[in-house]
N, C-alpha and C positions, 0 to 999 in steps of 0.2 A: 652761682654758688662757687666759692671759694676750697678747694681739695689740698689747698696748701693747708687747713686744718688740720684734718685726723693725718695727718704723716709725719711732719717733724717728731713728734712728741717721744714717738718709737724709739729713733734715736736718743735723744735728749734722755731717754731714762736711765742711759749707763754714761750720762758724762759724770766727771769725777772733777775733771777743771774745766776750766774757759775753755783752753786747744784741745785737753786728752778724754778719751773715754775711758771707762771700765777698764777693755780690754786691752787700750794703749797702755795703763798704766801696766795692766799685770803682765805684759809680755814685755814691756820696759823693763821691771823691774827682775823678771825671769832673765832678759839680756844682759842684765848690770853681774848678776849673779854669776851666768856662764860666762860672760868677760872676765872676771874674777879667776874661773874656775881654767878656764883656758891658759890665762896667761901664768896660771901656778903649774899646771902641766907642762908648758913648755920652757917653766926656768926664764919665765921674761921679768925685765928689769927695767927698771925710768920708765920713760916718754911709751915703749912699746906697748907695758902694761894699759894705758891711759887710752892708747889709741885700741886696743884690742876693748877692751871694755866700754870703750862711746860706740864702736860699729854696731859689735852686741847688742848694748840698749838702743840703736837707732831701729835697729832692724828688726827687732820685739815692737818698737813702737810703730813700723811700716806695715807690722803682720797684724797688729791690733786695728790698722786705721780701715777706712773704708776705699774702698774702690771699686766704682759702676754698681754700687749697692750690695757689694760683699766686701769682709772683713780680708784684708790683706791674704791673710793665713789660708782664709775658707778659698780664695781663688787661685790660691797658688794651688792647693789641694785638687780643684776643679782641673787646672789645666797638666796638673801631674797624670791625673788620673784618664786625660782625656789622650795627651801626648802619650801614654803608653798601649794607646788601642789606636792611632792615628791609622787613618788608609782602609778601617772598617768598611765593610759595605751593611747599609742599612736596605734592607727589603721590604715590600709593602706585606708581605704575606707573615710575617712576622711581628711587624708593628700594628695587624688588624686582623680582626679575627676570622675576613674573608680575604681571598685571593684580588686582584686587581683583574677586572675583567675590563681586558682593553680593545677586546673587537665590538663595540660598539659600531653600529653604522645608521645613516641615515639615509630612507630611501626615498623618494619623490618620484610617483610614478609606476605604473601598474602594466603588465602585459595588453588586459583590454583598454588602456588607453584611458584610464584614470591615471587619477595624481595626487599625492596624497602624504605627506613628512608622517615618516616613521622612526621609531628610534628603539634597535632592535638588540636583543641580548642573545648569547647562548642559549640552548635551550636549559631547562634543568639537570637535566641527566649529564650533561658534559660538565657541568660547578666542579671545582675541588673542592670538597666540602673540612673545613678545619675544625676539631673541637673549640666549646666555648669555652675559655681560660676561666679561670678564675682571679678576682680581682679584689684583694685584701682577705677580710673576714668573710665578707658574701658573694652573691654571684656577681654576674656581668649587669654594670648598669645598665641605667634605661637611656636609649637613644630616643629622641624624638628628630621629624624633618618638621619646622617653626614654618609658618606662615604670618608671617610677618603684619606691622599695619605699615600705612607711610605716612608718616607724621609733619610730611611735606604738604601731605593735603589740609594741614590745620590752621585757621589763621593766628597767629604769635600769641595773642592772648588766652586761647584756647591751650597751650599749652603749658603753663602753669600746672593748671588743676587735670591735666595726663600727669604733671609729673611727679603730682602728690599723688591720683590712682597707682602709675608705678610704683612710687613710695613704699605704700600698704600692702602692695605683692611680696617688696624684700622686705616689710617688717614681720611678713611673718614666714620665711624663707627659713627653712631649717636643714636641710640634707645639703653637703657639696653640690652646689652645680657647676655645669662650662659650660658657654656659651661658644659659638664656632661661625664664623662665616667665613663664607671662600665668596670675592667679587673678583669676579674676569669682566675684562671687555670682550663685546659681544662680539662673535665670531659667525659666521655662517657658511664658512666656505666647505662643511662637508655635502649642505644642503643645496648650494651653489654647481657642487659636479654633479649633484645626481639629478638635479633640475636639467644640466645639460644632457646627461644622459636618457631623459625620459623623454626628453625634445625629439631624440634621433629614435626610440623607440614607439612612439605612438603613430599610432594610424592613419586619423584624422587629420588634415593638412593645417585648419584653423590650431587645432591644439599643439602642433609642429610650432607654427609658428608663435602663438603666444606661451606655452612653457620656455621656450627660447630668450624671448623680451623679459619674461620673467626673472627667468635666471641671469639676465644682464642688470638688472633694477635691484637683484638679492646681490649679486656682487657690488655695486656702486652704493649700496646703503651700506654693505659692512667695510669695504674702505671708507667711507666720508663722513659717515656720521661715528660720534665718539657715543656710543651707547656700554651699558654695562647689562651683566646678570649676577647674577647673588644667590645663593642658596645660607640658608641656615638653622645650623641642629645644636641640640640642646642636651647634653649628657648629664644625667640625675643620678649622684651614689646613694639610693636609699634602703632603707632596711628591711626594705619589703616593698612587692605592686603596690597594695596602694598606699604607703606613701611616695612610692614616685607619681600614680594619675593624685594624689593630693595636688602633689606640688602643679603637674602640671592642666589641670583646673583650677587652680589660682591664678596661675599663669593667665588662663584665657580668661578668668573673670574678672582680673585687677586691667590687665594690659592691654586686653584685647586679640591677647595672638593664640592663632590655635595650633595644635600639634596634633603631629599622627607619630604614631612608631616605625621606628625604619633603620635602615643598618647607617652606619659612620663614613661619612665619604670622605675614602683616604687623601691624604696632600700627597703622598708620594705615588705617583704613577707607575714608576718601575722602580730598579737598583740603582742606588747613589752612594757616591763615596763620601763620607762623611771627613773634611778635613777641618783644619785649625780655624777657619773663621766665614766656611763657607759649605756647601752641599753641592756636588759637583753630578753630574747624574755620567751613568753608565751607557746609556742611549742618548747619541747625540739628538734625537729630534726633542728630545723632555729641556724644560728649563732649568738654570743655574737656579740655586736657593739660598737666603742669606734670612738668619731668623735673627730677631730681636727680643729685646723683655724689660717692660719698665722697670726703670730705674727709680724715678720720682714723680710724683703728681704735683703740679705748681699752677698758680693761675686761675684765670676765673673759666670755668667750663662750662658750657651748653651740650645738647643733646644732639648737635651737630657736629662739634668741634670739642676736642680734635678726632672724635674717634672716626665719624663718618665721612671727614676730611679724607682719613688714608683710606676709605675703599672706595672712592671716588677717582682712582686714580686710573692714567691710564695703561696700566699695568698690570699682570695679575698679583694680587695681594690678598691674605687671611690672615683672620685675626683673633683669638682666644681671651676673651674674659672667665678665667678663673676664680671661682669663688667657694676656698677649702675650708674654709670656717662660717658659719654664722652663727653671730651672739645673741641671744634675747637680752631685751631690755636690761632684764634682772641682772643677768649675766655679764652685758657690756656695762653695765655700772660699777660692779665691782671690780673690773678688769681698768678703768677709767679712773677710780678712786685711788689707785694703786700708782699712776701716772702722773699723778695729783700730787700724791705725797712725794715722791721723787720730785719734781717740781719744783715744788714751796722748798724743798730743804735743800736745792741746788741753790734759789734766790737767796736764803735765808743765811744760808754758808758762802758767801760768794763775798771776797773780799779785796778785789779788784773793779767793783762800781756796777757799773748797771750791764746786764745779760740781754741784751733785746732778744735773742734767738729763745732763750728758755721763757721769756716775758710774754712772746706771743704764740709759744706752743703750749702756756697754762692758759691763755686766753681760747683760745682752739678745746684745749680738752674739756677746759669750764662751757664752752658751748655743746660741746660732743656730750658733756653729764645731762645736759637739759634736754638733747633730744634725746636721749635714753629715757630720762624722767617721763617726756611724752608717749614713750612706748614706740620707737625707733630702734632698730637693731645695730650690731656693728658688724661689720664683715670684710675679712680678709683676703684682697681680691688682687691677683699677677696678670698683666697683659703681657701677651706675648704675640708678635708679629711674624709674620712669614713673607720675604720680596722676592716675586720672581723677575726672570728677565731671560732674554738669548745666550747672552754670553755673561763670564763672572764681570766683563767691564761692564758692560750692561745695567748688571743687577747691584754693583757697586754705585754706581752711577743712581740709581733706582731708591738704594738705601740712601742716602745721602741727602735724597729730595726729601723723604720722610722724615729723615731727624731734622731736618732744616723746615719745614714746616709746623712739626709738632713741637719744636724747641721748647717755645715757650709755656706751652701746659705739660705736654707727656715727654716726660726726658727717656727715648728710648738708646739702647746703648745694644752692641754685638759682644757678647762675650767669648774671646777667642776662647776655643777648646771644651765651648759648652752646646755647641748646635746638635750633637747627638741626643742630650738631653733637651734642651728644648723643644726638640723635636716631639719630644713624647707628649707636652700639649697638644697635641694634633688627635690624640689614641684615647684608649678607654682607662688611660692610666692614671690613677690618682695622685695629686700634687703628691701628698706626705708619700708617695711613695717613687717621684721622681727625684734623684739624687741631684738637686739644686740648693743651696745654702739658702737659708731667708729671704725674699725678696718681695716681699705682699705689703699691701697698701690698706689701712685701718679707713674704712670708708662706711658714712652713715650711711642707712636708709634713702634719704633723701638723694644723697649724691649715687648712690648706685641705680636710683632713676636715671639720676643724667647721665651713668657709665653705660648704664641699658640701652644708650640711644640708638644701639644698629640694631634693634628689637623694632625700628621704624625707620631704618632705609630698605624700602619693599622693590624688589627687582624681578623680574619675572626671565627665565631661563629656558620657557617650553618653545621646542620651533612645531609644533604638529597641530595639523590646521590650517587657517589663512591666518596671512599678517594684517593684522587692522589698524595699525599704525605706530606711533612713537610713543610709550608714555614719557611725562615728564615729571619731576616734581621742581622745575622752577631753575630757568638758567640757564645751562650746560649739560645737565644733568639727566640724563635720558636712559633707556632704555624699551625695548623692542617689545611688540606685546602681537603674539602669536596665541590663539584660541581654537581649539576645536570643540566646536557647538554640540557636533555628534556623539561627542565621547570618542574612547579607545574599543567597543566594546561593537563590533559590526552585527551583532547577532541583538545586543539589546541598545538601539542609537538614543541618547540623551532624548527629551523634548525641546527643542531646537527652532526654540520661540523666541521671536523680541520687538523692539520698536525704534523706529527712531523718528526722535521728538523736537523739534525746533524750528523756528520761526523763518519761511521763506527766504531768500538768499545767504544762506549761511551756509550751504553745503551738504543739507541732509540728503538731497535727490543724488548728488553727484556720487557722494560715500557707502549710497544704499547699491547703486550702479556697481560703483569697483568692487566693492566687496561681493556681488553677488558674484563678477564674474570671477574674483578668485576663487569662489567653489566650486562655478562651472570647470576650473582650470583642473581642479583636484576630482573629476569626474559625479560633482552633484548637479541632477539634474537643474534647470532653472527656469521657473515661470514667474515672469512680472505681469501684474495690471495696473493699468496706472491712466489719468484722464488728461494727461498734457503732452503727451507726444516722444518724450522722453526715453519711452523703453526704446525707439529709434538706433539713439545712441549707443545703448548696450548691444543690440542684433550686428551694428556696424565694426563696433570694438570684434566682437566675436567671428563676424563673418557670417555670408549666407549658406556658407556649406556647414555650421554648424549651430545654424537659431531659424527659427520659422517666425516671421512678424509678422504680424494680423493685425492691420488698421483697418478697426472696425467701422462701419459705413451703413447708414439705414438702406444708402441707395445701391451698395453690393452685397451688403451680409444675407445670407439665411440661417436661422436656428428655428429651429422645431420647439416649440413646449413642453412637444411631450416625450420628446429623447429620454429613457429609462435612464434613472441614475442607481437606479439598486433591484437586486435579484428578487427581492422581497416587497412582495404586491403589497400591503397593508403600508413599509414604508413609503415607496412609491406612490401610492394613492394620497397621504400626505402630507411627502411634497406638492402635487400637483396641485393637493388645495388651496396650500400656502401662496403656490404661484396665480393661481386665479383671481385669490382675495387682492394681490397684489396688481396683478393684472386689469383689476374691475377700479382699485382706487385709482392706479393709473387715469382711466378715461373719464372718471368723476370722484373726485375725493369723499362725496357724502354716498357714494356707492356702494353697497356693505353684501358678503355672502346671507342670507338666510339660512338660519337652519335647516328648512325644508328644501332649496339651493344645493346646500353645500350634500343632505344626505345624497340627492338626485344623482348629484357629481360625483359623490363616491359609486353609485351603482353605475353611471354612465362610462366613468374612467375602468372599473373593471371586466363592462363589455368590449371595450377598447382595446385593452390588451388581453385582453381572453386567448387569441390566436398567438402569440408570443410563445413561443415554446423557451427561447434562452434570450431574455431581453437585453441585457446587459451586453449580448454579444450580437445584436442582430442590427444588419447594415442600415447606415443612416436612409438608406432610398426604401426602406422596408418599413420602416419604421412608422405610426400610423400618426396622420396628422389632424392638423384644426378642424378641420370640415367634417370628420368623420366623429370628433367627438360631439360637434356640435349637433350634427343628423342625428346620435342616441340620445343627448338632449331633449331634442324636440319628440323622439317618438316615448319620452319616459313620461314627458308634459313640464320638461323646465324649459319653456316655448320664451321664456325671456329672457335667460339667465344665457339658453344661446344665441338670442336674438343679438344681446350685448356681443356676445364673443364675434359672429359672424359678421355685426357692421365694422365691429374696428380692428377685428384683427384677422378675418379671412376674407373681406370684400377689400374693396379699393388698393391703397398703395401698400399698408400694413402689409396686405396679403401675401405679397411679394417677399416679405421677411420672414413672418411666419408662420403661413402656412407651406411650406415648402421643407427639403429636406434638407440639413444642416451642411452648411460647407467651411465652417472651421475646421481649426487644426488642433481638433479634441482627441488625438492618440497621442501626443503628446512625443512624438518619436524625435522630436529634434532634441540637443545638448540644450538650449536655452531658445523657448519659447514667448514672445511678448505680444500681450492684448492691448490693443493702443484705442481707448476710450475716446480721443480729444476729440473725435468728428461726428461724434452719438449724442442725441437733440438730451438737452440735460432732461427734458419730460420724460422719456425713455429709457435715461441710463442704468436707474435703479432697477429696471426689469430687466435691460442686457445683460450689468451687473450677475443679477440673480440667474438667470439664464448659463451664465459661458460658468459661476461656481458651484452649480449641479454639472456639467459635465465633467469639471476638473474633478470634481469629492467622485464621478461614476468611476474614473479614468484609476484613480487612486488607490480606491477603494477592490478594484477588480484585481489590480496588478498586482497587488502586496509588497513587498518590499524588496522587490528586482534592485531598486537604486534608490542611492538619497536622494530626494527632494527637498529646494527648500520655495513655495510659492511668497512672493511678496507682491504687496500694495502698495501701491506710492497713492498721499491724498488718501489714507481711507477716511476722512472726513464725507467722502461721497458716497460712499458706502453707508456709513454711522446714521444718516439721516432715514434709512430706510429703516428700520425695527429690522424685521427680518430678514436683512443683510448682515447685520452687523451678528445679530443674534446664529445665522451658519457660522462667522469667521470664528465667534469665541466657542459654538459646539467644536467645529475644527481642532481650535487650540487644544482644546482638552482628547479629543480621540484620535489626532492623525500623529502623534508621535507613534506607536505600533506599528506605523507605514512607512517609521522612517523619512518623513516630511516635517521640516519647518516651518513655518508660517510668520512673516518677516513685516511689516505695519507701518506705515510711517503717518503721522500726522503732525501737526502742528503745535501740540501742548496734552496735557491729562488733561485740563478742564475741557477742550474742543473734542477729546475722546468721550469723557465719560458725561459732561454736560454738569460738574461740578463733584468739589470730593464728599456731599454727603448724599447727594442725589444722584438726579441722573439717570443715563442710559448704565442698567445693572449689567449689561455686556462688556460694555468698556469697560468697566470696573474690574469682570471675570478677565478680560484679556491682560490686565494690567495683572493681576493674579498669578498666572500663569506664564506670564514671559520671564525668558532665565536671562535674556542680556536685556539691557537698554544703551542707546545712544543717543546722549541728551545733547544738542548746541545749541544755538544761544537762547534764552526764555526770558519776557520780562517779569517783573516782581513777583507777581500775584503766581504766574506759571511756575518761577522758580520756587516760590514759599511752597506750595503744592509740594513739587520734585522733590524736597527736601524732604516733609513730612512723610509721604507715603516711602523713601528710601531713604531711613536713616544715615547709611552710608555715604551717601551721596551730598548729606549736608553741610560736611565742609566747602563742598564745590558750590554753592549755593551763590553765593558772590560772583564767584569767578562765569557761573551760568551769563549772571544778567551782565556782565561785562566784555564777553566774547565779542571778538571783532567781523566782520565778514570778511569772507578770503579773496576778495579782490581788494585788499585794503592791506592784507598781510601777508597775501602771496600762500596761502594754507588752509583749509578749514579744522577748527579748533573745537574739539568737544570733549564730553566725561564719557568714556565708557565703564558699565556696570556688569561685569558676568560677576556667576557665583561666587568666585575667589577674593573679591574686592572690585571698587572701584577705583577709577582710573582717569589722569587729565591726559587727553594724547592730541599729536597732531594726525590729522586725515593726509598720509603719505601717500602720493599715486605715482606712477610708475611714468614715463615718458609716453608708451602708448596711451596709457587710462588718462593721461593730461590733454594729449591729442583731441582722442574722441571726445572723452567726455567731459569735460569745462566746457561751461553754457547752458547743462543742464538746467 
């Protein structure tokens, strides 16, 4: 779309000739006058007369003309009025309604030897707290913080009809808004010392040494890689709440972007001295600042370019879309007809041959009447830019990229002696009532879709949590993507659920690996099970002083059946039946409990533990085993139901496993514990399986919520096959966040979860339900179409699923991440150790 439209025409309504406007002439003719009057006051004669009266009218017609999109006059007024307060100091506490609170810090790392990005304020009580101003006729608008979409994850044809949705947002847009973004490149180095600082503070020798590697892997990404972050808020002057939550529920139902309310995050950090063509700060460690403001909109625009060109940069930069007017249809029509008739009677009166300039700003406005006629608005919209940089060469240097890039659509321009004022784009101050001469842009509807487009450059700024990788949206174009699962809230932790889903050598084993031990690194506990050997890897990264590995072995393990997994006999009892029935399929599939079986077994199990005075707590060697429940068996008269239990699970080699007392590492005392399946007969594994997930849910269950947990599965495909495995992991999902445990999944696809999207296992369905992230890599067609459908979100990535490469082909593994905020294309970043160990996985 073409923005050279709606802007010539503005101009063009006070021309008067070919070269002069309006106000060329009248200040022409004003200088012709006081030329006159001058040279009769001073007794002038001949040639002096002639030359005093041509400088006069030259210099009327210099004040009339235009210059960087002000009238001569208006900016000489500008820089009079600026030059006579030159040397000011602008303060932030002045230009916003709260103070600058600059002890921000970030902590990594905890006296017991957790680890953990914090990002910590004052407390309340020490705020300065400022009255709310008042702002025109009403109060203090409404701020919102924007959550942005990323419209990088769209494919090109899909954006058309976004950017007719945005259209219908601004046609019916009625209060002043600004628009605000601040993009920095990504910085990490407060997160960087305190990671080294937590190194030399913890206990643990394994966490000594990997917070260390850590924080050499946090420094080396934020030197080498060019990544960015972005925040952006949204200032609404409406005449009341709701019509500002109007507006901004249009917002999320035309655009898709959601807001919350939140205070204005100031540009200025501390005191700067405001001079002729620059912003000088008072504190050497803040940056130089050098503001800009279009001048003209020319050229053909996207919703990329130029706007999201400049926060792409790697520099810090912010950017203000102002929009002080909006017209309804009704309203931009007759304001349009009006530009019309100016027009037609410049062509018409024009007596020097053909005008092209006014020829094709009537062609412009005659388009601009038909989208009005369509019910399109008009709106009168100022950018204004902000460059930083170290030093003023710097940031000179900095400005200069940006006009030379934006040249050719957004003509932006420095107006010496006006950066006090412009500055006030940044505040809660209203255009009309910042002292700047005219300089707005008559933009339709449709185009203020494509002016909207950093409404869809989505960046992410949170460091707290683990880092999960790079996001991208395509190129160069990166940024850092830090999540924490838990929340901020240690008393009530998120549900801290997910999966990750993709087709064998793509990287899912390895990325489920680093990532878990970046929790372990931030002090969450860590239990993997997994049936290929691979939790190996993780215990090795970690170290044995802080992981307990358990490669499980028919010919070394012991676990007991009847290890209590709960205080409470009635549940206790069934579990136990659950495990019997499974137990009995085990050794014949057509082998089924009887009711008259199963009652026996509840009366048999509760003579059993009768002597149990605190089960939950009573040592594995105490604990009553297979033999003994079989002997009340037999004396209650279920003479076969123990005949079954005793030939195959407490007579011959069986016996040896379980009838005996358990010697896993079910207290779960080490930082990260692995259950290594690969050497358990697959006939078996679904009972081991069910076996060592009653002790983990007793272990959990008893402790309460001493520490985070997050348990994960690698393959739970081998689990899915049993009903009543899969059916604990999705009860799990739904009860063990109150214990501050996650429960982390990996399989192969939805359809291999759930066994298809309309049937199926209703467990995998429940777990899909309840998971808050997912981590999709590569999926073919039918898997992808799936992912699509059950995560709408996720279906611009839909393509990009079934085209992922494997990371021995590109040196990276490539996936979508899904948390609650949005989804995400990112690279699986690992760190120099986590490359070491675990590549191969």
């Amino acid at each position: 779309m073409s923005y050279s439209q709606l802007i010539q025409f503005k101009r063009l309504e006070e021309r008067a000739f070919i070269f002069l406007n309006a106000k060329q002439l009248m200040f022409g003719f004003f200088g012709l006058f006081s030329g006159l009057s001058i040279a009769s006051n001073l007794d002038l004669e001949g040639w002096p007369v002639w030359v005093a009266t041509s400088l006069a009218c030259i210099l009327g017609v210099v004040a009339g003309g235009r210059f960087r999109g002000l009238y001569g006059y208006q900016y000489a007024i500008l820089v009079i009025r600026t030059a006579a307060r030159l040397g000011q100091i602008a303060r932030p506490e002045e230009l916003y309604d709260r103070p600058v609170e600059e002890d921000f810090s970030y902590v990594l790392g905890a006296p017991d030897g957790g680890a953990l990005v914090l990002r910590q304020a004052p407390p309340p009580g020490s705020r300065r707290q400022t009255p709310r101003k008042k702002t025109g006729l009403h109060n203090r608008p409404s701020v919102y913080q924007l959550r942005p979409v990323d419209l990088a994850q769209y494919p090109p044809q899909a954006i058309g009809t976004l950017m007719q949705r945005w259209a219908g947002f601004w046609a019916g847009a009625r209060p002043p808004v600004r628009l605000i973004v601040h993009s920095t490149p990504f910085y990490a180095g407060e997160v960087v010392e305190e990671v080294r600082a937590a190194s030399m503070q913890v206990e643990k020798e394994w966490q000594h040494r990997a917070l260390a590697a850590y924080g050499r892997f946090l420094e080396t990404l934020t030197r080498e890689a060019a990544m960015y972050q972005a925040n952006h808020e949204l200032i609404v002057w409406a005449s009341s709440d709701t019509e500002a939550h109007a507006t901004v529920s249009s917002l999320a139902s035309w655009m898709g972007v959601s807001a919350r309310p939140d205070e204005l995050t100031p540009l200025l950090k501390s005191e700067y001295e405001v001079n002729l063509d620059h912003l000088a700060p008072l504190d050497p460690r803040q940056p130089y600042m050098i503001l800009l403001v279009s001048h003209e909109f020319t050229g053909e625009w996207t919703w990329t370019d130029p706007l999201i060109t400049l926060l792409r940069q790697t520099f810090p930069i912010s950017l203000v879309i102002d929009v002080e007017r909006n017209l309804a249809s009704n309203d931009a029509l007759k304001e349009l007809v009006k530009y019309e008739n100016v027009l037609l009677d410049i062509l018409a009166n024009n007596k020097t041959g053909r005008n092209p300039k006014a020829e094709g700003a009537l062609q412009d406005v005659q388009l601009a009447m038909a989208k009005a006629n369509a019910g399109l608005s008009l709106h009168f919209t100022t950018v204004v830019v902000a460059v930083q940089g170290t030093t003023l060469e710097e940031t000179r240097k900095n400005v200069e990229a940006v006009r030379t890039m934006t040249a050719a659509r957004l003509a932006l321009v420095v107006l010496p002696g006006g950066q006090g004022t412009l500055l006030k784009f940044f505040t809660e101050t209203r255009r009309k009532e910042i002292k700047l001469p005219e300089i707005s842009h008559n933009v339709s509807s449709d185009g203020m879709a494509i002016i909207s487009g950093p409404l869809g450059f989505r960046r992410r700024s949170e460091t707290n949590g683990i880092f999960w990788g790079i996001g991208s949206s395509g190129g160069q174009d990166t940024y850092p993507l830090w999540w924490n699962g838990f929340g901020d809230d240690p008393q009530k932790p998120a549900a801290y659920h997910g999966m990750f889903l993709g087709k064998s050598g793509y990287g899912k084993t390895v990325s489920m690996n680093a990532l878990l031990y970046r929790e372990a690194l931030r002090g969450t506990q860590v239990v993997l099970m997994e049936p290929q050997g691979h939790s190996r890897r993780l215990i090795e990264l970690v170290g044995m002083g802080g992981a307990s590995y358990n490669p499980l072995s028919i010919r070394t393990m012991k676990i007991n059946p009847l290890d209590p997994i709960s205080d409470n006999l009635n549940e206790q009892k069934s579990y136990q039946i659950s495990l019997y029935r499974l137990m009995l399929k085990q050794i014949d599939p057509t082998r089924h409990l009887t009711a008259q079986e199963a009652g026996l077994l509840d009366a048999a199990l509760g003579a059993v533990y009768a002597g149990l005075d605190d089960p939950i707590n009573t040592p594995a060697a105490h604990v009553p085993r297979l033999e003994q429940l079989c002997h009340e068996l037999k004396r209650l008269g279920a003479k076969q139901l123990a005949a079954d239990l005793e030939l195959n699970y407490v007579s011959g080699s069986m016996g040896d496993v379980y009838n005996q007392a358990t010697n896993l590492d079910v207290a779960l005392e080490a930082d990260v514990v692995g259950y290594d399946f690969k050497d358990i007969p697959q006939e078996s594994r679904s009972l081991i399986y069910t076996l060592v997930l009653g002790r983990l849910q007793r272990i959990i269950r008893t402790s309460g919520r001493v520490r985070r947990r997050v348990i994960a599965v690698d393959e739970f495909g081998w689990m899915a096959q049993e009903p009543m495995l899969a059916e604990t992991v999705a009860m799990w999902i739904k009860t063990f966040r109150t214990f501050g445990c996650g429960i982390w999944m990996a399989e192969q696809d939805l359809v291999r979860l759930t066994g298809g999207e309309s049937g199926g296992d209703l467990s995998g369905h429940s777990i899909i339900g309840n998971s808050v992230f997912q981590l999709f890599f590569h999926h073919e067609s039918a898997a992808a179409a799936m992912v699509a459908k059950t995560f709408p979100n996720v279906a611009p990535y839909k393509d990009l699923l079934e085209t992922i490469q494997r990371p021995q082909e590109t040196g990276v593994a490539e996936a979508v991440l899904r948390i609650p905020d949005g989804a995400y294309h990112c690279y699986m970043l690992l760190s120099d150790t986590e490359q070491r160990v675990l590549l191969g996985s």
